[in-house]
Structures are given as C-alpha cells and as structure tokens.
C-alpha positions, 0 to 999 in steps of 0.5 A, spaced: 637 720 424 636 719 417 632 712 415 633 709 408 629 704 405 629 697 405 629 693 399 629 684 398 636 682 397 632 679 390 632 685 387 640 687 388 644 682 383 642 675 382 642 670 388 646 664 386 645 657 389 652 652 388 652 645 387 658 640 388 660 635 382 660 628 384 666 627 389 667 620 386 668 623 379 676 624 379 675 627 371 671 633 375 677 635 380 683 639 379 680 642 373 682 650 372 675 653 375 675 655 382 670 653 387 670 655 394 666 651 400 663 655 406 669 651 410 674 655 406 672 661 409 673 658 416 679 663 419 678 668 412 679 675 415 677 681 411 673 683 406 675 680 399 678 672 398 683 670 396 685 664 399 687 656 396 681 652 394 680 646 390 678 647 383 673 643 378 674 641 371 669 643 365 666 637 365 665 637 373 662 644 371 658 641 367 656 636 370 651 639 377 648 646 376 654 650 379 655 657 377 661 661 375 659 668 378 664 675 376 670 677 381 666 682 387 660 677 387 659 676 394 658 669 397 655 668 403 653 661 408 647 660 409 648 654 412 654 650 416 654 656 419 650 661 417 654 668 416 661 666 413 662 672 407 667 675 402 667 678 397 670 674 391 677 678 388 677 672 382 671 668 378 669 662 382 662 658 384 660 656 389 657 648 393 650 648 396 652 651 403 653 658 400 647 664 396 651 668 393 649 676 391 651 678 383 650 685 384 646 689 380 648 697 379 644 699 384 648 694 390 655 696 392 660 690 394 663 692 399 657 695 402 653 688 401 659 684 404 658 689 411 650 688 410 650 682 411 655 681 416 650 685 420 645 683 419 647 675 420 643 674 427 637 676 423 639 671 418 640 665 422 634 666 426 631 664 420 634 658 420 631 651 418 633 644 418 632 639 423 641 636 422 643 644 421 640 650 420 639 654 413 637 659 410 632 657 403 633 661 398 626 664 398 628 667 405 634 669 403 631 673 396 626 676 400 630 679 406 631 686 407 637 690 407 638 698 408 638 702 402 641 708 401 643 712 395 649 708 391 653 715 393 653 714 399 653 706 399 660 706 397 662 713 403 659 708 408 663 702 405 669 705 405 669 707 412 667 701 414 673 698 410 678 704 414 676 701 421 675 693 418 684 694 416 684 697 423 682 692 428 685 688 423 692 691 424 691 691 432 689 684 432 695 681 428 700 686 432 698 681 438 698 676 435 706 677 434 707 677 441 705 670 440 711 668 435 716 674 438 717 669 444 717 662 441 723 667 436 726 669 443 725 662 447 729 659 440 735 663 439 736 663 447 735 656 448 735 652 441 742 650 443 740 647 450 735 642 446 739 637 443 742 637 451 737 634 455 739 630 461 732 629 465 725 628 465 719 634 468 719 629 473 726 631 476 724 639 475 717 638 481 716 641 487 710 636 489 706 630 484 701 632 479 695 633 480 689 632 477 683 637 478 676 639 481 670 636 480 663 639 481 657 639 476 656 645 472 649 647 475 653 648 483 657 654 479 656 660 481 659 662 487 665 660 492 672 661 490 675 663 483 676 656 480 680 655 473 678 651 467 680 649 460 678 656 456 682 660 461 688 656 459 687 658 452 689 665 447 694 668 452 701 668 455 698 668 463 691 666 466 687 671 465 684 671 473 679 676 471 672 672 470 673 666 472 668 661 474 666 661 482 664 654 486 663 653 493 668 648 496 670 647 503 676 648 506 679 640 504 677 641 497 681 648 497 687 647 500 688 639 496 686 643 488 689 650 490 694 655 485 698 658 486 703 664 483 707 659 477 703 653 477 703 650 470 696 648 468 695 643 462 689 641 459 687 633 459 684 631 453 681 636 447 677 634 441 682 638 436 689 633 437 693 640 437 690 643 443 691 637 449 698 638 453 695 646 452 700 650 457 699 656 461 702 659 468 698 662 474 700 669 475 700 672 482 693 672 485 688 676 489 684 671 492 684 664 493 684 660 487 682 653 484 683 649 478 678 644 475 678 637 473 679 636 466 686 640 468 693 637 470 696 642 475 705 642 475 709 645 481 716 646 479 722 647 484 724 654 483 731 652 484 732 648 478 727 651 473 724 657 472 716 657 470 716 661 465 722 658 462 718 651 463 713 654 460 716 657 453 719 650 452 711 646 452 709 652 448 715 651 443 715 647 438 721 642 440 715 642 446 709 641 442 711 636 438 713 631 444 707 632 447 703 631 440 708 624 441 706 622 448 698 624 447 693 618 446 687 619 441 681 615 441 673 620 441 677 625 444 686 627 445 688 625 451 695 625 455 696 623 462 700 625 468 705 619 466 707 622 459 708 629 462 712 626 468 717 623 462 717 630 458 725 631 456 727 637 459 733 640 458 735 645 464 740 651 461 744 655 467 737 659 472 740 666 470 738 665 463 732 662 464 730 668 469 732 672 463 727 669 459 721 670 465 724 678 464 722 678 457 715 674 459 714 680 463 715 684 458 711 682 453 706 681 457 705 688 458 705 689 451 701 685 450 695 688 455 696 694 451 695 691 444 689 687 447 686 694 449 688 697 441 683 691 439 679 691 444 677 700 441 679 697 434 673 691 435 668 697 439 669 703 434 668 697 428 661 695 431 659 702 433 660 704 426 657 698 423 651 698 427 650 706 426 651 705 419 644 701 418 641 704 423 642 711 419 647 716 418 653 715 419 657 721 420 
C-alpha cells in the first residue's frame, strides 16, 4: 500500500484563530459579516455550510482580531467540542473555538475537510485545558496529515464526498418514517382530536408503575432490563442489546414487560425528551424496565398500543405532555400528569388499522437501518483506506 508524506497542517493555508466582539456592544451585532460559532455546527451534516448564523458589524469586525477568510476556507473546533468541521460555501470568520485552514494551492478543501474529520480522535487526544479540552494553535499548525499529489487529493475527495451524499441519503430515508407516520396518524385521527371524552387513566389495564432500581455496578447479567436510551431513535424497543441485571423472582414478576406495554421516560435533562414514548415488541425472554422509567398497560379492548402510542408521539400529544411536565435542574412529569393525559378514543378497528401501518413501517424501517448501516460502513472503510494509502 502506497505511503504519502506527511506534512504539518501549518505549511497547507493559513491557520486562523476567531475571536468574538463584546457581546454587551449592540453596535457590534446584526451587521452584514457572518461569524459562525462551533455550536452552529451542532447537528450540520455534510461537507460545506450553509446554514443561519448570527452576523457582526464593521465596527464589531474591527473591534477583536477576528478574520474574514474566503468561501472553501475550512473551519474546524478545537475546543467545546474538538472535531466539528465544514467547508465554508461563503466568507465568514470565525469565534475562538475554531483554528481554521485557508488553503494554499498545495491543499485541496474537501480533501482537508475529510483529513480532519479522520483524524479527529488523534486531535482530541491532544486536548489541553483543565474546564474543556483544546487544541492550541501550536499543536494544531504542526499536526500532520497524509499528503499525496494534489491530483489525486481531489480523486480521493470526490470519492469520499460520492459515499458522504450516500449515507447522507439513507440516513434522511429512515428518518422519513419518522414524519410518515405522524403524517398518517394525523389524517387518520385528526379529526378525533378535537373529540375527547376521557382520560389515559380510563384506557389502563393495571396502575403505572415506576421502574427497577440497581446500581450500576450490579449490571452485567440476569435478565434484559430496559432503559431510557432504548426508548429513544425508534418506533419499537430494540430488545437486541440490552443491559442485563440479576433479580429475583419478586423483583420480576412486580417490574416485568411485556408485548405492548408503553414506556415513558420520567425526567430528562433537554425539556422536549420527558414524556418520551415507546412500545415493548414481542419478546424472547423475560424482560425488565428500570427506574427512571413509567411503565403503562392499557386494555386492548378499548385502546390499541399503537395507536396509544402514535397519539404521545404526535404533536397533539407532545405538546400536553410539554404542558403537564415540571422543571426545575432536570424536566420531570409524574404518573399523575399521564394518568390525566386527554385521550380520545376513535372506533378499535381504525386504530387497528393504524397498528397495521406501524407494521409496515416498522419493516421498512429495518431495511432502511441496514442501508445506513453499509452506507455508514463503506463510508469509514473508504475514509480510513484513504489516509492509510491508496484508495482503489
């Protein structure tokens, strides 16, 4: 496999450190010069930005040792977190949290931009600081990348980009099944929102219950036991990698799940994540739910499960949790604001034909995770072959 050289990330471009004018100085603010913040980059995907930022003005230009640095700049976190990185599609500078590469003609962008993006485990082993971790522009200038021809820096960038629009395509496929079914559940049941006559308390087979409790250091083996994250990024648990804890059979039998049990997270840090809803599918063995959690049995014979489910995960239904949900450190709701959750009750077979669509959905979903999943693996493999050596 063919080597390349390496060579500091200071002899590529100019690396560039931002800077943020006073923040008290409105005279500085909502100017025409963008500057971007390595929170801006939070959820960006992709390789070039062009998302909203705030903008300073001249005099807020002027008045700190920011730089303005040309589109297909690349701007890369180096502290709060280390690793967020884009290539800019328009002039902008930048706040301290970023050294940024304006590259010379021996750096291709893109090429950069997916370096970096390898590299970024390396740079934040390097991290200093005893608040957050960064990289000083010293450690930064003189890190060292792979440096092939810039012929072929761009072949690698382009191929790398192809797979990066690839998994980028599968992963907003899944997440369309998301909206898919909040689309359905609405035409299907829109209508019955604005007729509600009872209360989640009137729909339950038995009383919530509140979770399991062990420390943490007791997991390990025993039984399948559920918690929080598992409640979260799917329509149904995943049952396949969860915790394990031993429990007796009084402990079992009082916090057991079973197939349509609804879940709901008890208290969450981000106030739009309490009230989280998710269904227990049919399981292999017997399973638990774990303290931080609300378990709900409904009667079948008034209310299916999965339409239960789609109306706490609507917006009809997010929005009355949001309203019944306390916060004070963290958000909290408690089994007295779900037992008083509105719940209208359209005829069983319709709601039953929703469950169907669940199904369906469900199972397209499966195949679209396994699309993201190769998607995601063929990225990495091209990405770690690609500053290892060749790529052929």
């Amino acid at each position: 496999m063919k080597k390349y050289p390496l060579v500091p990330l200071g002899e590529l471009g100019e690396i560039v450190t931002g800077s943020t004018p006073d923040s008290t100085n409105k005279e500085y603010w909502n100017g025409d010069i963008a500057w971007i913040t390595p929170a801006d980059l939070t959820n960006h995907e992709g390789i070039y930005f062009t998302g909203k930022l705030r903008k300073i003005t001249e005099a807020g230009y002027k008045s700190c040792s920011t730089k303005l640095m040309p589109a297909g700049s690349i701007v890369y976190s180096t502290r709060a977190p280390i690793g967020h990185c884009a290539v800019t599609s328009f002039p902008l500078c930048t706040n301290q949290g970023f050294k940024s590469i304006v590259p010379n003609k021996r750096l291709d962008a893109v090429y950069g931009f997916f370096a970096l993006k390898f590299f970024t485990p390396q740079l934040e082993a390097l991290g200093r600081g005893a608040t957050f971790a960064e990289v000083n522009k010293e450690t930064f200038e003189s890190f060292e990348i792979p440096l092939p021809p810039l012929s072929e820096q761009k072949r690698i960038a382009s191929l790398l980009a192809r797979a990066d629009r690839l998994r980028g395509l599968r992963r907003a496929a899944r997440e369309q099944c998301d909206s898919l079914l909040q689309s359905v559940f609405l035409e299907m049941f829109g209508d019955y929102l604005n007729k509600i006559e009872c209360q989640f308390a009137d729909v339950l087979q038995i009383p919530l219950t509140n979770g399991f409790f062990e420390k943490n250091e007791k997991y390990g083996t025993g039984n399948p036991i559920v918690w929080v994250d598992n409640l979260y990024h799917t329509n149904i648990i995943d049952i396949s990698a969860l915790r394990r804890v031993q429990v007796s059979e009084k402990e079992l039998e009082k916090y057991e799940v079973f197939d349509g049990d609804l879940l709901f997270t008890r208290s969450s840090l981000v106030a739009e994540g309490v009230g989280q809803a998710n269904i227990v599918p049919k399981l292999e063995e017997r399973t638990m739910f774990e303290s931080h959690i609300i378990r709900a049995r409904v009667d079948k014979t008034k209310i299916n499960p999965y339409y239960a489910l789609g109306l706490f995960r609507s917006q009809f239904g997010k929005s009355e949790i949001m309203k019944r949900a306390k916060t004070a450190t963290m958000t909290t709701i408690g089994q007295d604001a779900l037992y008083e959750f509105p719940c209208p009750i359209p005829p069983l077979a319709l709601q039953e034909e929703f469950a169907r669509v669940v199904a369906r959905v469900e199972a397209l979903r499966a195949r679209m995770d396994e699309s993201a999943r190769q998607g995601e693996a063929l990225f990495q493999s091209l990405l770690a072959e690609s500053f290892g050596g060749d790529v052929t």
